[in-house]
C-alpha positions in Angstrom: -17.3 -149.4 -108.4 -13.6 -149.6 -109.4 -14.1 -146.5 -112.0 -15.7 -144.4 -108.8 -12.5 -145.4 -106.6 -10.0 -143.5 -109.5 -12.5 -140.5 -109.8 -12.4 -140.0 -106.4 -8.6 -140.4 -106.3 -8.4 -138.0 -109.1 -10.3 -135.3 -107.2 -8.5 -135.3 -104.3 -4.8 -135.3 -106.3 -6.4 -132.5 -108.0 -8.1 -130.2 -104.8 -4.7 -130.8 -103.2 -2.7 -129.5 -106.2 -4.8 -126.5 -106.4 -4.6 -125.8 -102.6 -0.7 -126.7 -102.5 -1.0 -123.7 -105.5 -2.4 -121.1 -103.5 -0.8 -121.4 -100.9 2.7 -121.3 -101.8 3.8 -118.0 -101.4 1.9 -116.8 -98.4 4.7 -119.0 -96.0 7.7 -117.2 -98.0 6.1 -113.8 -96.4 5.4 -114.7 -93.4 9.4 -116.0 -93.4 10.5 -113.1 -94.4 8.5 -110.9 -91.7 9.3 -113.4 -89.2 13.6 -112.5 -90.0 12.5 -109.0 -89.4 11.9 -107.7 -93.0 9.1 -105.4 -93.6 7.1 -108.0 -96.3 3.8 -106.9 -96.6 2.9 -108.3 -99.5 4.2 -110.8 -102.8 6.1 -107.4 -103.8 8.6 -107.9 -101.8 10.4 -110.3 -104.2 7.9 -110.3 -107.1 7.0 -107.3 -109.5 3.6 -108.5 -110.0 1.0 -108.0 -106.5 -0.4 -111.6 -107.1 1.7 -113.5 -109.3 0.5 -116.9 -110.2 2.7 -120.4 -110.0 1.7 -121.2 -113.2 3.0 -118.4 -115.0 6.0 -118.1 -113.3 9.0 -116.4 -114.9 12.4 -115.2 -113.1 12.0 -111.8 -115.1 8.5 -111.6 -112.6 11.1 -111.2 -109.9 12.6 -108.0 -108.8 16.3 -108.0 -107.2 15.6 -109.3 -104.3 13.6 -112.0 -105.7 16.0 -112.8 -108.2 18.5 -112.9 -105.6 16.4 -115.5 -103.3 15.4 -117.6 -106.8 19.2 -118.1 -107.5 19.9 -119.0 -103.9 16.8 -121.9 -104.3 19.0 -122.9 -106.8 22.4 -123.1 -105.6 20.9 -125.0 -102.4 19.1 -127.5 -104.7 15.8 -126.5 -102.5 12.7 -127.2 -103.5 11.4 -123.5 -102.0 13.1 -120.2 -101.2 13.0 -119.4 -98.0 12.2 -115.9 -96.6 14.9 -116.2 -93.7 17.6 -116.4 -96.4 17.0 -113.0 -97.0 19.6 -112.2 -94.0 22.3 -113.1 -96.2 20.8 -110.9 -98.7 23.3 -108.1 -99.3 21.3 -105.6 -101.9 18.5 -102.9 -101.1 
């Protein structure tokens, strides 16, 4: 019974991490469009149309994305934010 009770906590950590996965950049576009940028897609920021967390790099990132990475950074966040991109002063 007890070996059940850590499978089944094991699953769910698991299902979570892979939903917390996918669905970490859709929220950064949806910032961004919400601040009144024209994001359609993960190409805003990224050079790649579906980039994957796992396989993350900074040189994955165009300008603006760079830009928004260093800011994460500098404000010790945890995520960029999309809104940010009002300070954002290049193309």
């Amino acid at each position: 019974m007890r070996a059940s009770g850590w499978f089944v906590g094991s699953l769910v950590l698991t299902v979570s991490t892979v939903v917390g996965v996918a669905s970490a950049s859709p929220p950064m576009v949806k910032q961004a469009k919400d601040a009144g940028f024209p994001a359609q897609n993960c190409q805003y920021c990224h050079t790649d149309k579906t980039p994957k967390k796992d396989t993350f790099k900074p040189d994955d990132l165009n300008e603006r994305g760079k830009w928004l990475h260093a800011e994460k950074e500098k404000r010790n966040a945890k995520a960029s934010n999309g809104a940010w991109l009002k300070e954002y002063s290049g193309k």
